[in-house]
N, C-alpha and C positions, 0 to 999 in steps of 0.2 A: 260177824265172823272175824272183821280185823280187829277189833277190839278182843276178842277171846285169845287168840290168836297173837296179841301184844300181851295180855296177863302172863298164858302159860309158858313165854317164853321169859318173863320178867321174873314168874313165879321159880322157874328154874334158872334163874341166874345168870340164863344164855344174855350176855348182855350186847355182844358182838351179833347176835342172830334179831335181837332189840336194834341197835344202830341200822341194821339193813333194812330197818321199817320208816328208819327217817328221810325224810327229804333233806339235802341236800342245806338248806336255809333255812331250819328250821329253828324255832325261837323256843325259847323255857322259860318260864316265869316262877320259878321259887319263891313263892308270894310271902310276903316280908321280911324276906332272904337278899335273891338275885335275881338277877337275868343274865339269860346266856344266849347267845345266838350261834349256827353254824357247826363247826366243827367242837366250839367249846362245851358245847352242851357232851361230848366225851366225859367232863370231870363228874357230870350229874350220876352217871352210873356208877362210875367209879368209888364213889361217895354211898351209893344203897348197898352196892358189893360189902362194902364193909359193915354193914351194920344187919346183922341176921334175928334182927326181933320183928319182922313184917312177914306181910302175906297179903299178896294182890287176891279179889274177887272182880269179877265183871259186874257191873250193875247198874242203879242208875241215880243221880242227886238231882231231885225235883222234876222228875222224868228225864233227865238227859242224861244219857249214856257217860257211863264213869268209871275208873278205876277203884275201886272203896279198899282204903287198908287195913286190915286190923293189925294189932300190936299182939305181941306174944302174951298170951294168960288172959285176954280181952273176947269178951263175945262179941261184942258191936264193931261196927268201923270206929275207929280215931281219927279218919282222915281220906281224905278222899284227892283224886287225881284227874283234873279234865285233858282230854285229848281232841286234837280238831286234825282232821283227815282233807288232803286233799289227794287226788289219783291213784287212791291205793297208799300213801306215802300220808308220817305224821308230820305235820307243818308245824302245830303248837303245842307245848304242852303246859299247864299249871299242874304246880301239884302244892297241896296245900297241908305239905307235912309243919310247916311251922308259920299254921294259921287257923290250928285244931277248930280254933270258935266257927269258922264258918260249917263246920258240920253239925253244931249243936242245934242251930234254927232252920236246919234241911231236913227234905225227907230221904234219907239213904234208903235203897230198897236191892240186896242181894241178888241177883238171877242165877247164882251157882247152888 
């Protein structure tokens, strides 16, 4: 449910109704990117806002619940996003837009 719940709000852009889903100290790990902690993890959305060739589905990479993205004209995911939940509230997140390879040796499996 919060995972769905984080897609369609991602899906639509609402990225301010996104931030009400983070705790407070939450970490980001833009894998061979950055990290961001806290409040800076702001500029992360700020940054997908701008680029309209995506599309969140809920689903799962190697059984564990994930964000899977495809890219505009793409049937498969390109990329995939982990999220870790604590009390309702997201604590961490990876997202592995620029570190495509690790979706090549996974199994991505859609739920939408």
């Amino acid at each position: 449910m919060l995972l769905s719940s984080y897609v369609d709000r991602f899906n639509a852009r609402d990225f301010d109704a996104v931030r009400d889903m983070l705790a407070q100290d939450v970490r980001l790990d833009l894998v061979n990117r950055r990290r961001l902690a806290g409040k800076e993890v702001a500029t992360y959305f700020t940054n997908y806002a701008g680029q309209p060739d995506w599309h969140c589905a809920a689903g799962f990479v190697d059984r564990r619940p994930a964000i899977l993205v495809r890219l505009r004209g793409e049937a498969a995911p390109a990329y995939f996003v982990l999220l870790e939940w604590t009390d309702g509230r997201v604590v961490n997140i990876r997202d592995f837009r620029y570190a495509r390879y690790a979706a090549e040796n996974a199994v991505l499996t859609v739920t939408e």
